[in-house]
TORVOTI-315285 format. One record per residue (C-alpha): residue in one letter; residue number from 1; x, y, z. Coordinates in steps of 0.001 Angstrom, whole numbers, plus 500000, padded with zeros to 6 digits. Layout:
// residues N
type | seq | px | py | pz
A | NUM | X | Y | Z;
...
This chain:
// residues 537
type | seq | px | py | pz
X | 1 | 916544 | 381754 | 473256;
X | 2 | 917600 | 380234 | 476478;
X | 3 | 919533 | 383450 | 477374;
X | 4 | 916700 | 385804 | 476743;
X | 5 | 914348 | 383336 | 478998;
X | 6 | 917160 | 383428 | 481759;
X | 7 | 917822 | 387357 | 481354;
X | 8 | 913980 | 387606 | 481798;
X | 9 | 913768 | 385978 | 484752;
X | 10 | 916781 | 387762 | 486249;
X | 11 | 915591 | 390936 | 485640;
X | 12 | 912142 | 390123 | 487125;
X | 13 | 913861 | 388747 | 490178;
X | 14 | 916302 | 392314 | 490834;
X | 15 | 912857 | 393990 | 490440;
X | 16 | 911216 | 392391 | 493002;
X | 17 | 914269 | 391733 | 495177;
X | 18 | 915360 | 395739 | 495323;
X | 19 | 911849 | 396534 | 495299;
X | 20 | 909215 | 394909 | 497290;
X | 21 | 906576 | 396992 | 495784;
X | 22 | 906519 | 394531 | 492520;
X | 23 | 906057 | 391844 | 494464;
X | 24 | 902524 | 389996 | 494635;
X | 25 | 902372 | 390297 | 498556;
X | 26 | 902224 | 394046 | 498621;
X | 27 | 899290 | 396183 | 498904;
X | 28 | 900657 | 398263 | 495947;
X | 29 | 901317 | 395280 | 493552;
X | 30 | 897399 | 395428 | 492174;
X | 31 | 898022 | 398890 | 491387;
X | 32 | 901216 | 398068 | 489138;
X | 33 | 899377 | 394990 | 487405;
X | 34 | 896160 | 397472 | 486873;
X | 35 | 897859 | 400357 | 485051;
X | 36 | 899933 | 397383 | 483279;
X | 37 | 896604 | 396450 | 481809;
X | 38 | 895588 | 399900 | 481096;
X | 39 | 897930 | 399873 | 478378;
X | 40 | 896709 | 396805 | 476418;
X | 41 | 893128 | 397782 | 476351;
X | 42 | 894105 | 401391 | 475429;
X | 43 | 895456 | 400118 | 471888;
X | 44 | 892360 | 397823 | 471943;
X | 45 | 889674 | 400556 | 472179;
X | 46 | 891900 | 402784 | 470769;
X | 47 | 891367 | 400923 | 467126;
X | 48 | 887920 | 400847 | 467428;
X | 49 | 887189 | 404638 | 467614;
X | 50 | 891115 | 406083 | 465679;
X | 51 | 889629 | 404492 | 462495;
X | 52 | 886293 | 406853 | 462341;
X | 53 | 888144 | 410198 | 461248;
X | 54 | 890241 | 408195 | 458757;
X | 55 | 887226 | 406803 | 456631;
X | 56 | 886539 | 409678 | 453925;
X | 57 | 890359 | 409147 | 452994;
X | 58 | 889862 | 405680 | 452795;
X | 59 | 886690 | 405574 | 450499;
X | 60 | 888714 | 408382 | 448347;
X | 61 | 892163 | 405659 | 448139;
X | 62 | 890226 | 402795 | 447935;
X | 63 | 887878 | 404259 | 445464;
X | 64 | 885251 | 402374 | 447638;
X | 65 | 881681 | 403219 | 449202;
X | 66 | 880118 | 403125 | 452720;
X | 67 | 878724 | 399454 | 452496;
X | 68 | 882124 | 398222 | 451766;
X | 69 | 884478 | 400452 | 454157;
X | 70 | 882274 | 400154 | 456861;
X | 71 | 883753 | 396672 | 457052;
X | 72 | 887282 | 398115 | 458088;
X | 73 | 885119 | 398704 | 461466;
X | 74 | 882892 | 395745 | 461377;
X | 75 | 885641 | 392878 | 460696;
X | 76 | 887500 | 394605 | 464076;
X | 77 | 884893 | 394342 | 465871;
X | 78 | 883456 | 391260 | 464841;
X | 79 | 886958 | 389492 | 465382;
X | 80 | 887413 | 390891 | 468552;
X | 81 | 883524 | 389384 | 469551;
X | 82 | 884369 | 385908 | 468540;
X | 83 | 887667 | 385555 | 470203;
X | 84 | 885889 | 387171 | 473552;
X | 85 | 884311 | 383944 | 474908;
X | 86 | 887496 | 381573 | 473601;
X | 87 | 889972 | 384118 | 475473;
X | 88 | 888315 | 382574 | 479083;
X | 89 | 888986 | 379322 | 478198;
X | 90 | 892580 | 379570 | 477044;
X | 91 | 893397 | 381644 | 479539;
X | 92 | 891954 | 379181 | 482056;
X | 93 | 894063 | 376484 | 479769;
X | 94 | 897281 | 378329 | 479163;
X | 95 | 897956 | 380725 | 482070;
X | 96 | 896333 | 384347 | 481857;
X | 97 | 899568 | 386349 | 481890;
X | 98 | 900478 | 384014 | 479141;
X | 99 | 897770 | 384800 | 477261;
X | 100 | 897088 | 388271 | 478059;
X | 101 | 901117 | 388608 | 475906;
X | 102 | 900158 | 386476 | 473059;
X | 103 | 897024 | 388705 | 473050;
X | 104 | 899105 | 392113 | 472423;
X | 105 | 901307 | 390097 | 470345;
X | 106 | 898763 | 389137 | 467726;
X | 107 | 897266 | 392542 | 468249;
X | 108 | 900588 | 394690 | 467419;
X | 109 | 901112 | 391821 | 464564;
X | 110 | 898038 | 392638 | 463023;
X | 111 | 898616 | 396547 | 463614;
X | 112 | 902170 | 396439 | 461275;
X | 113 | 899628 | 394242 | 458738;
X | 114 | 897227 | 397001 | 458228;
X | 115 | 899880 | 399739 | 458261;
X | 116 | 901238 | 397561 | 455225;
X | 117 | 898194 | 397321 | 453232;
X | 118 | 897256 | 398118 | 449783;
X | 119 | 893971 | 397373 | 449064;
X | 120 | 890468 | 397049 | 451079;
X | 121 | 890174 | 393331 | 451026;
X | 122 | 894336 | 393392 | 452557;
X | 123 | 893409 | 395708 | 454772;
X | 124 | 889804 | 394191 | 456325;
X | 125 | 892006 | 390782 | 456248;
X | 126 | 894692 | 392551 | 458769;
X | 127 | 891802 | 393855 | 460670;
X | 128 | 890423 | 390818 | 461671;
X | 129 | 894057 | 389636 | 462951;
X | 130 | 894105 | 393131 | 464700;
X | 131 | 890651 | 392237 | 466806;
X | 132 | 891729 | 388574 | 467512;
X | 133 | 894632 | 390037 | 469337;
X | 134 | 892071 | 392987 | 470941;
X | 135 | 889501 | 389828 | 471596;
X | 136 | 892130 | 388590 | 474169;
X | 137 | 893078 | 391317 | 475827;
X | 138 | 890191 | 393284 | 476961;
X | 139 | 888334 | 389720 | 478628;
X | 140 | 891583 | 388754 | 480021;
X | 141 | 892749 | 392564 | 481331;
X | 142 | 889067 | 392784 | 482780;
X | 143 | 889556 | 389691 | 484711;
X | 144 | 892919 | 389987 | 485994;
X | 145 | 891902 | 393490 | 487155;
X | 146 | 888849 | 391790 | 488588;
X | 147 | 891076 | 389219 | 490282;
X | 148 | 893612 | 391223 | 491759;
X | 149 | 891469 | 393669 | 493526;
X | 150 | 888916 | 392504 | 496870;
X | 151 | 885166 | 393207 | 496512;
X | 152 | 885068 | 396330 | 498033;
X | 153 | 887593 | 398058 | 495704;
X | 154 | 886343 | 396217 | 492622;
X | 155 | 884033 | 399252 | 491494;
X | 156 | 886763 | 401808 | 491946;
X | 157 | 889465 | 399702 | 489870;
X | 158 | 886699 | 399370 | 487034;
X | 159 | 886268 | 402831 | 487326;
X | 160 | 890032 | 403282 | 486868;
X | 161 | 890745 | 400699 | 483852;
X | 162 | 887824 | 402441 | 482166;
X | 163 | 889981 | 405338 | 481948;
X | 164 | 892266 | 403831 | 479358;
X | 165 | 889305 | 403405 | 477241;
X | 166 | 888098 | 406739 | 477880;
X | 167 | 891729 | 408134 | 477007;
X | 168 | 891163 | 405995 | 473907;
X | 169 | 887872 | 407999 | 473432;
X | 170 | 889251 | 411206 | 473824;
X | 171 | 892828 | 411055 | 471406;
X | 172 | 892024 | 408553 | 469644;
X | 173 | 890097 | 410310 | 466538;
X | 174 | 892490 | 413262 | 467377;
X | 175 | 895243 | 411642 | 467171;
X | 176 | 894068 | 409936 | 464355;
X | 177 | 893043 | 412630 | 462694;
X | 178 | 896073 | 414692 | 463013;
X | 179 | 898152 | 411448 | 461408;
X | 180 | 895394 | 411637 | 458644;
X | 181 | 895842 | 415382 | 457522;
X | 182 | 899791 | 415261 | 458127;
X | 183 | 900815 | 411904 | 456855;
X | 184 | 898702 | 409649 | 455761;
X | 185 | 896276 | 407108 | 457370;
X | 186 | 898653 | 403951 | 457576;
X | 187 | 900316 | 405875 | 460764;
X | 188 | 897026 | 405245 | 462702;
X | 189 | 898091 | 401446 | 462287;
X | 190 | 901836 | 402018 | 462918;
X | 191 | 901674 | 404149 | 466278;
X | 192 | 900340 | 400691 | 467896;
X | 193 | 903562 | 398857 | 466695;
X | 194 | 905966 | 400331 | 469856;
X | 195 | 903269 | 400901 | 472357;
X | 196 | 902700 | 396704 | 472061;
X | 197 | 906327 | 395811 | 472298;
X | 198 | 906268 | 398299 | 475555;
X | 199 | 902926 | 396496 | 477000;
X | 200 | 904677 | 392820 | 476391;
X | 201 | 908080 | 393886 | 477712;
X | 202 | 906098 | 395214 | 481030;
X | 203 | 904011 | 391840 | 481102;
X | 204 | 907020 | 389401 | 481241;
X | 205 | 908284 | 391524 | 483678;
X | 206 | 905727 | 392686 | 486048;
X | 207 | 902399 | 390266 | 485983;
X | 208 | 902162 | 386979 | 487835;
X | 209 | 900979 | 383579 | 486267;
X | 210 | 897195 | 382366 | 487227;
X | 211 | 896018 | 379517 | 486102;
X | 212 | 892717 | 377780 | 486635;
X | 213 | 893037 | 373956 | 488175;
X | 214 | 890503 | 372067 | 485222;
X | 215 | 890480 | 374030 | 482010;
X | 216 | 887721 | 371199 | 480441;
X | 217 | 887602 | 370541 | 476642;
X | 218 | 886923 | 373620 | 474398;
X | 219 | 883973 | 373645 | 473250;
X | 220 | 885063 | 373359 | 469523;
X | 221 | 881453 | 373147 | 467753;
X | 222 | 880340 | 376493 | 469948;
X | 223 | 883068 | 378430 | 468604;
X | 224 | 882635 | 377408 | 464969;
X | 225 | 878992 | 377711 | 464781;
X | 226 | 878849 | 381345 | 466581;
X | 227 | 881921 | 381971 | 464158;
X | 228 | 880010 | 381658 | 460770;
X | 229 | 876442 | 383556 | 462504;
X | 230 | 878077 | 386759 | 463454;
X | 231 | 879886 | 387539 | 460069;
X | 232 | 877397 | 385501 | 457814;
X | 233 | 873925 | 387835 | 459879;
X | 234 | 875944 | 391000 | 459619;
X | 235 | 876829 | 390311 | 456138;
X | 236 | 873205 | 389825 | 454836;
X | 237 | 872258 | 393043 | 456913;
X | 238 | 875368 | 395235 | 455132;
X | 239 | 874634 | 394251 | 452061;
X | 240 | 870647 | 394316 | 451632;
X | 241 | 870377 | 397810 | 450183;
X | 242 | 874481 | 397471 | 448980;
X | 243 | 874311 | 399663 | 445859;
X | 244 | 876023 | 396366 | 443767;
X | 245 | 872879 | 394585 | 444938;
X | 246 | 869725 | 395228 | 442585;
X | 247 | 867463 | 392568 | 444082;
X | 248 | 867327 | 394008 | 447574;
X | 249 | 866336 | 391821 | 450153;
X | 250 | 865096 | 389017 | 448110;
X | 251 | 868621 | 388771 | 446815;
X | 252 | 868683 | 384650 | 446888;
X | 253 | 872630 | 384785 | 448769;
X | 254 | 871071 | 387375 | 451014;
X | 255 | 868180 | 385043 | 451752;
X | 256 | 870814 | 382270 | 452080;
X | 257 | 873069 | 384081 | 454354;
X | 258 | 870319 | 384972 | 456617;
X | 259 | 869190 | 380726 | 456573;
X | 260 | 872860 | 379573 | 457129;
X | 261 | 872811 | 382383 | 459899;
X | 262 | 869890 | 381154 | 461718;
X | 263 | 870687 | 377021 | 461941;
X | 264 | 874301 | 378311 | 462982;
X | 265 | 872819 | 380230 | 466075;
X | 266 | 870761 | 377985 | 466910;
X | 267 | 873159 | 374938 | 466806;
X | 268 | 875028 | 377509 | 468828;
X | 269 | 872430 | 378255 | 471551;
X | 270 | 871664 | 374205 | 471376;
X | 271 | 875574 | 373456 | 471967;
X | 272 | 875709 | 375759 | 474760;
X | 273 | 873478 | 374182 | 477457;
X | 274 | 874163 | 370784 | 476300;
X | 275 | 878157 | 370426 | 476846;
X | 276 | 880145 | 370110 | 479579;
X | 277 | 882055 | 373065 | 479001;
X | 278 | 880609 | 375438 | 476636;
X | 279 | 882594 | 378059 | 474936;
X | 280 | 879592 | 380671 | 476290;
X | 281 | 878486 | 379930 | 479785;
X | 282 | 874938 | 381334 | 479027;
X | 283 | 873780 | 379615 | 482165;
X | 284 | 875189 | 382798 | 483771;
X | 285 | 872529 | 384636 | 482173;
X | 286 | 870215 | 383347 | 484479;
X | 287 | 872179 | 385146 | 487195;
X | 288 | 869392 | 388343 | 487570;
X | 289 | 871604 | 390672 | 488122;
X | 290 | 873901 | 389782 | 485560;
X | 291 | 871389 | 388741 | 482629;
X | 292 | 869412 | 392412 | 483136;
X | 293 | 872463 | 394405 | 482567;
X | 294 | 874019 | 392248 | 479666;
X | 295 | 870714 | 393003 | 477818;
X | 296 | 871291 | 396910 | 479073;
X | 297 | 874449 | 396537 | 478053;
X | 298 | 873877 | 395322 | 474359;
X | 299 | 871701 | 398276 | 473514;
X | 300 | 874561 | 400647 | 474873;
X | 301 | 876904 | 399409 | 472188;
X | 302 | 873761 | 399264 | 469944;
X | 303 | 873330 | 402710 | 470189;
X | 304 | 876646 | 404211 | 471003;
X | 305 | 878794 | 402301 | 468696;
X | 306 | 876574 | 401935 | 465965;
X | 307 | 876418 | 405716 | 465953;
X | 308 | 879818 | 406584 | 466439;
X | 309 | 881093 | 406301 | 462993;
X | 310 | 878090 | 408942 | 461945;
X | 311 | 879420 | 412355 | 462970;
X | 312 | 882695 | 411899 | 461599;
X | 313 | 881227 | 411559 | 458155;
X | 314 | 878988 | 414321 | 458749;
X | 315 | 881949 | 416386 | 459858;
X | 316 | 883716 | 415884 | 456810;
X | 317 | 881588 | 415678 | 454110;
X | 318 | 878959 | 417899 | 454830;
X | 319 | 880673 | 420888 | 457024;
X | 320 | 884191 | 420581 | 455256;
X | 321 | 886211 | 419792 | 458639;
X | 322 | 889256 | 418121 | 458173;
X | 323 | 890177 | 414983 | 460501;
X | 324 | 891639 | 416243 | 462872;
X | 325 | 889231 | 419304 | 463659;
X | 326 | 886093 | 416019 | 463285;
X | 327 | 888482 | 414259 | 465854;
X | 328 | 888809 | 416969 | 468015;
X | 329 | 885376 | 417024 | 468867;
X | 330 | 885426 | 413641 | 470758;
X | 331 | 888428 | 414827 | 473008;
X | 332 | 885794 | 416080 | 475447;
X | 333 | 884107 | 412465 | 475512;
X | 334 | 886533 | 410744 | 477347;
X | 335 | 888128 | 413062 | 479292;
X | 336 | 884777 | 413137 | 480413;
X | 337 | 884614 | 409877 | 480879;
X | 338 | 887851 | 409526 | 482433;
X | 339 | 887161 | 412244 | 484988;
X | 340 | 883216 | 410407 | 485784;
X | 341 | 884352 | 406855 | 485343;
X | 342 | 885859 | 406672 | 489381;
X | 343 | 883812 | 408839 | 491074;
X | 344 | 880691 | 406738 | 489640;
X | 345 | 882709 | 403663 | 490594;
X | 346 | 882820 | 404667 | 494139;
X | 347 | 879201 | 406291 | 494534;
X | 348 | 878080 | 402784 | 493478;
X | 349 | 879218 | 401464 | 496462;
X | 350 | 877331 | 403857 | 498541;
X | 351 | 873862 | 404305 | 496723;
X | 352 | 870964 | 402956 | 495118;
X | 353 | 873352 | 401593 | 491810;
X | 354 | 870245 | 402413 | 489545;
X | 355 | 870250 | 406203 | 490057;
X | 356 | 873736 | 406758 | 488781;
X | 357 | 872874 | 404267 | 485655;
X | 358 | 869655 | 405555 | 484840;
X | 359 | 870887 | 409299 | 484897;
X | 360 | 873116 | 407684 | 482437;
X | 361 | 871574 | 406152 | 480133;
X | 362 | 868896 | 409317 | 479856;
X | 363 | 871921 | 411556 | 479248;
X | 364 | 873152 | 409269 | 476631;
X | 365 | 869608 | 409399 | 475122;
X | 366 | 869696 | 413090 | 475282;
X | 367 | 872401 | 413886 | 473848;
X | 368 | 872253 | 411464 | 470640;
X | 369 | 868677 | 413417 | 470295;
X | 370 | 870456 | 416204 | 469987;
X | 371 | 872286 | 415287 | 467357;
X | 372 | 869110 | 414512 | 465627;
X | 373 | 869456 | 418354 | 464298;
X | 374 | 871935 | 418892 | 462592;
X | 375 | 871800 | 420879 | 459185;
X | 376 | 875099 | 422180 | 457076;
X | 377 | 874295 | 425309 | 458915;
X | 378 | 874822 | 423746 | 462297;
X | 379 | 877575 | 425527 | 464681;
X | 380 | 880294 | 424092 | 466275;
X | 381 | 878659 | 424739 | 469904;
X | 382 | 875991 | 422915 | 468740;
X | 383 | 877726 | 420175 | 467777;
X | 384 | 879604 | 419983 | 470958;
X | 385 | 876923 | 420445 | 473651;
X | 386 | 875782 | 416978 | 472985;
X | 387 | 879307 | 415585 | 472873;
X | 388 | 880171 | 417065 | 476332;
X | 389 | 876549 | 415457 | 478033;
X | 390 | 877755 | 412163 | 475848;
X | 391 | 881203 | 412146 | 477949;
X | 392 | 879202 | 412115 | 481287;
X | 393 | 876597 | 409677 | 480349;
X | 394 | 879428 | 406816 | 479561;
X | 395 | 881306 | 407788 | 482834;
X | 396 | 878332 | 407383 | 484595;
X | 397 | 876989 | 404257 | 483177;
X | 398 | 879915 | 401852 | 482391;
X | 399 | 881530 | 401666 | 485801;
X | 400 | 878306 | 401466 | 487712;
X | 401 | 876635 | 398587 | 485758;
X | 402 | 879781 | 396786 | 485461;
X | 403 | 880392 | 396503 | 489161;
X | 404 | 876462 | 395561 | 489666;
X | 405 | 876642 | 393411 | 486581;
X | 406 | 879422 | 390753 | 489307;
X | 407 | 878031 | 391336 | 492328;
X | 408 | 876328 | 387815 | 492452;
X | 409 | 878983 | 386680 | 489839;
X | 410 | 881160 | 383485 | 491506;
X | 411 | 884665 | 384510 | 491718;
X | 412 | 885838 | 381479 | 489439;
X | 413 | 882933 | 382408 | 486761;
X | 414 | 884775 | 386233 | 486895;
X | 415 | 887009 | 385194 | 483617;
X | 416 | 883663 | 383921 | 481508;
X | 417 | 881472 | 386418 | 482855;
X | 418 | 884030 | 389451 | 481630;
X | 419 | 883895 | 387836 | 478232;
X | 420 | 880132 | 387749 | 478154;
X | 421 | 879827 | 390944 | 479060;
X | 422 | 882148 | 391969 | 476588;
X | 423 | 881266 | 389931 | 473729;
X | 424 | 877640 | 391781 | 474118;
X | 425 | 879130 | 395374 | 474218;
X | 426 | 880591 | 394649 | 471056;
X | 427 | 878025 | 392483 | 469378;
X | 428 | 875413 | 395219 | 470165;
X | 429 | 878123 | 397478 | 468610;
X | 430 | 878568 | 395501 | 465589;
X | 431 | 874869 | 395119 | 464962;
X | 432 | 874371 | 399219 | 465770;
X | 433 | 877266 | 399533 | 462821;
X | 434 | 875534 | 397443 | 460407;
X | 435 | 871789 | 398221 | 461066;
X | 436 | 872757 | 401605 | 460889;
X | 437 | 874805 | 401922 | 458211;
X | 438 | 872387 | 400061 | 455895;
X | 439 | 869649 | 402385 | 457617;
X | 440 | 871744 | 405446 | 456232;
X | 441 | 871866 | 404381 | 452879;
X | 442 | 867867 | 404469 | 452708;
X | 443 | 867107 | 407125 | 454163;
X | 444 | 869531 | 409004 | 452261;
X | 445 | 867979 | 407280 | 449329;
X | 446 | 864588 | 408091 | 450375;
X | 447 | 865111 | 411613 | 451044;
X | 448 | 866750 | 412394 | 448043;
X | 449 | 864013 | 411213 | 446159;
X | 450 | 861687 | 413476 | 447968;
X | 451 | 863481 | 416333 | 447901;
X | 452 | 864218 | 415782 | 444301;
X | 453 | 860611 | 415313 | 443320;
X | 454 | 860130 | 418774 | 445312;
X | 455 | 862376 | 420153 | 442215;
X | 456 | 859846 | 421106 | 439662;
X | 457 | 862099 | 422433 | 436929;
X | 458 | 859231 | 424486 | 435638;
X | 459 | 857936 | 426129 | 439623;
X | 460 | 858701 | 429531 | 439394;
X | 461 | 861142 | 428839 | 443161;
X | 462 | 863057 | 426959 | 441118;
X | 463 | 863806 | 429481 | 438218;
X | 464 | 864008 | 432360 | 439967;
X | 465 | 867026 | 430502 | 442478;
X | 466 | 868911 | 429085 | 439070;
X | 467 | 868215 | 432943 | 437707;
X | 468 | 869963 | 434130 | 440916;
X | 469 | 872860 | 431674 | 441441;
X | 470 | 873493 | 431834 | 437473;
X | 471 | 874026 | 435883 | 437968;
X | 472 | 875900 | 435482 | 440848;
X | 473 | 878289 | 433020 | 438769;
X | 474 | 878524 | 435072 | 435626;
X | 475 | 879495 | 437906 | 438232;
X | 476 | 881878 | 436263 | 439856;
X | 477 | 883288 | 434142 | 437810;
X | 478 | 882873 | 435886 | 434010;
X | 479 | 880923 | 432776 | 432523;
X | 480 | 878632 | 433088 | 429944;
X | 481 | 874992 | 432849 | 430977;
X | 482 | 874695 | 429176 | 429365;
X | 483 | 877044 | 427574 | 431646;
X | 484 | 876217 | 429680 | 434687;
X | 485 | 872666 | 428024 | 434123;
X | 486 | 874514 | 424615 | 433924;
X | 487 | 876575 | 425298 | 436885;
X | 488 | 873469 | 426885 | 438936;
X | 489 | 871204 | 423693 | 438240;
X | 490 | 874235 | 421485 | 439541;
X | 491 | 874924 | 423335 | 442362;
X | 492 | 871231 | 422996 | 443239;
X | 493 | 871304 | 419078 | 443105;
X | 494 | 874794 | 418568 | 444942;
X | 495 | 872663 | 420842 | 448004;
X | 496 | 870189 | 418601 | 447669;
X | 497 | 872164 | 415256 | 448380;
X | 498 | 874092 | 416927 | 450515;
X | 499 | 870814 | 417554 | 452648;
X | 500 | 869373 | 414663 | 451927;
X | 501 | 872635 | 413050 | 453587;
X | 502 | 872370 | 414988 | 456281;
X | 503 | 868527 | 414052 | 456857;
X | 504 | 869591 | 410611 | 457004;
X | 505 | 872342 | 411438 | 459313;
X | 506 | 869683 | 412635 | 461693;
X | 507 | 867027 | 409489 | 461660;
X | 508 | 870621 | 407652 | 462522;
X | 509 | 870810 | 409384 | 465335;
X | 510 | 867200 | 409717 | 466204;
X | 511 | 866911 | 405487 | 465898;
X | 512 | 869982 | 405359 | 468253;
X | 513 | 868463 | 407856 | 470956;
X | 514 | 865160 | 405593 | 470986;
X | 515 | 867581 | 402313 | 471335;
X | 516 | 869419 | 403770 | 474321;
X | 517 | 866373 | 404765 | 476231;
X | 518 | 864644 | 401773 | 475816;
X | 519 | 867877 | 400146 | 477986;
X | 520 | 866490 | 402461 | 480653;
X | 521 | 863525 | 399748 | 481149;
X | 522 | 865553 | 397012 | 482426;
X | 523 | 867552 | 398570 | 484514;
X | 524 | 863960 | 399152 | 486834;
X | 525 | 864259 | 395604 | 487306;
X | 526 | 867637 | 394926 | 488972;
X | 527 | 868198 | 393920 | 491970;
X | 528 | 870492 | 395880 | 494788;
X | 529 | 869242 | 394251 | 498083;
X | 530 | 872131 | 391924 | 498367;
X | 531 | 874565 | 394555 | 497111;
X | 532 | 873273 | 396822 | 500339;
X | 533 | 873914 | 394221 | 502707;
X | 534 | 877090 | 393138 | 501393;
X | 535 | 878565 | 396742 | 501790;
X | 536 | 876760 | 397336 | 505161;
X | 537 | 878132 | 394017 | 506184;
């Protein structure tokens, strides 16, 4: 061990001996430390969006339905939104560069644990080890970025990290869906394993150590009592209308769940203002600025991860694609994103920041209204269109709130105001995965019902389409009339469901086009003055 350690430093010392360029002094060094970062919270975002294509074949191993897979994604990101607001504080504790390693550590850990699994429960476990590690890196990454770069290039690095989520975006579900339809779907879990050990080998080398003077005490009852709300609210919300759950909503656990829920948010809200040093610094939500566009930014991830998870599903199931042609449709997104991300970074700078955000947020809206019409007869340019305005909408908006979300921001609060706003991207993302899921699974129920009670056995629609299809099959396929009949009437209720799906697919997407307008409204009321005078100044 003591070799390694002294071969470390040695090698980090010829770097920055032969090279000056690694060293913290020069101009370039940022740069280095930036795209260093790029790589952890590529395999961090990368995991949330991979695991969409690969559901179908999960529910078909697992023998499992929607309520219960839809955990896979909820425990990841649920994990990662806990560990957010306890990543500030150990980094300030521990050293971030320290941290930001045992971060990708846990993360590639829990990567090789869900590439190993054999069962849901295993592999939900593994995922919640997977977004403790992802719950350190993105906070941290954000705020070294933050920290290494002055004010005035602050928007444009932003811009710049966002592109490793945007990459994410993009290859992610390809990728993943390629692995799916080739291998099998423990790969998506395995590629992580070698791009971690690269991002830890390049972080003992390259980044420097930061530490903050006074950690404080952490704030042990805050971390507990937000720890059982999230999982024990989103619980009672997934499994409401669970089909292993007659009673509904008047379950008694689901009325207990939603009780414990409550006193443990608001011992948590309580705790917060009341220590020294809270786990949450939700005084910072009194910064204008800064409170307006968390809010903005938690029906973002309302909306545009709760509604992610929807069109691979459609894709799939109700068109026939395989997962890699359902992933291929989101490589658009983040190149997209990628390309927008910088440019709306820098325009920031120079203009009225709400323009580029609300042009944003209405093309988000747009395009997730779009998708509000599908049918099994929809085309693939039609499914596209909405993708491609979807791409520019998150270039435009992330960078450009982010950077006015810190303007006011002190730079010693940068740390615990990254994890805020990152704990409410993925709690609104969490919730929008939940509500909508359970959402799904009545309207689907609802309009199957109605569309079934439009089936009147003895209408004479409905005979002359069994007298048709039942032709068609003794035709085709030589059976005798009797089971053509047979086959006709159950070809006529699988269309059915498989509309009635697909109409419940659509109020998804309807519910999350009204959600992301709506965080159009706050953004009226921020506040640029200050940001004008800084950058005339």
């Amino acid at each position: 061990m003591i070799r390694k350690i002294s071969l470390s430093h040695r090698i980090r010392r010829l770097i920055r001996t032969r090279d000056s360029k690694w060293h913290p002094n020069h101009d370039l060094y940022k740069w280095f430390v930036l795209a260093n970062i790029m790589i952890g919270t590529f395999m961090a975002v990368l995991d949330a969006t991979i695991i969409n294509v690969a559901l179908p074949k999960m529910m078909s191993a697992f023998g499992v339905g929607l309520d219960t897979i839809e955990w896979v994604l909820t425990a990841y990101m649920l994990a990662l939104a806990v560990m957010l607001p306890a990543a500030a504080w150990l980094a300030d504790r521990f050293g971030y560069k320290r941290m930001y390693f045992l971060g990708l550590m846990v993360f590639t850990v829990g990567s090789f644990m869900c590439g190993i699994s054999n069962n849901e429960n295993v592999l939900i476990f593994s995922r919640v080890i997977q977004g403790l590690g992802a719950g350190i890196i993105q906070p941290l990454g954000m705020a070294i970025v933050v920290r290494e770069f002055p004010p005035k290039q602050r928007g444009l690095a932003v811009g710049f990290w966002s592109v490793a989520a945007a990459a994410s975006v993009s290859f992610g579900p390809m990728i993943g869906g390629y692995l799916v339809d080739n291998f099998n779907w423990q790969l998506i879990f395995d590629i992580n394993v070698p791009i971690g050990i690269f991002g830890m080998l390049i972080t003992v080398l390259i980044q420097r150590e930061m530490k903050q003077k006074r950690a404080g005490k952490f704030d042990i009852v805050g971390f507990i009592s937000v720890s059982l709300f999230l999982p024990i609210m989103l619980f009672a919300l997934t499994e409401g209308n669970a089909i292993t759950n007659s009673a509904g909503w008047k379950a008694p656990y689901i009325l207990a769940c939603f009780a414990i829920s409550i006193v443990a948010f608001a011992v948590f809200i309580t705790t917060e203002f009341i220590v020294e040093n809270p786990l949450i610094d939700l005084r910072l939500l009194g910064n204008y600025n800064f409170g307006i566009s968390s809010l903005v930014m938690f029906l973002f991830g309302l909306g545009m991860f709760g509604s992610t998870f929807l069109l691979p599903l459609y894709l799939q199931d109700s068109l026939g694609y395989t997962a890699l042609q359902s992933g291929s449709v989101f490589l658009p997104v983040g190149i997209l994103q990628g390309i927008v991300a910088p440019i709306s970074g820098f325009i920031t700078g120079k203009i009225n920041a709400k323009i580029p955000i609300m042009i944003g947020i209405l093309l988000m809206s747009f395009s997730f209204y779009l998708n509000a019409h599908l049918s099994f007869l929809t085309e693939h340019q039609a499914i596209m269109m909405p993708l491609y305005i979807r791409g520019l909408g998150m270039g435009i908006i992330f960078s450009a709130l982010t950077a006015v979300s810190l303007i006011d921001v002190p730079r010693e609060k940068m740390a615990q105001a990254s994890g805020i706003s990152n704990v409410v991207r993925q709690l609104g993302g969490s919730f929008g995965v939940a509500i909508l899921a359970t959402f799904l699974t009545t309207r689907v129920s609802y309009h199957t019902q109605m569309y079934g009670g439009a089936l009147q056995s003895n209408s004479p629609a409905y005979k002359s389409a069994v007298k048709n299809i039942s032709e068609s099959i003794v035709h085709d396929a030589g059976s005798s009339m009797a089971t053509a009949r047979k086959q006709s009437q159950i070809l006529i209720t699988a269309n059915v469901t498989k509309q009635a799906f697909i109409q419940g697919v659509n109020d998804d997407f309807l519910i999350a086009s009204v959600v992301t307008l709506l965080g159009g409204i706050p953004v009226i009321f921020l506040r640029i003055r200050r940001r004008k005078k800084e950058h005339n100044t």
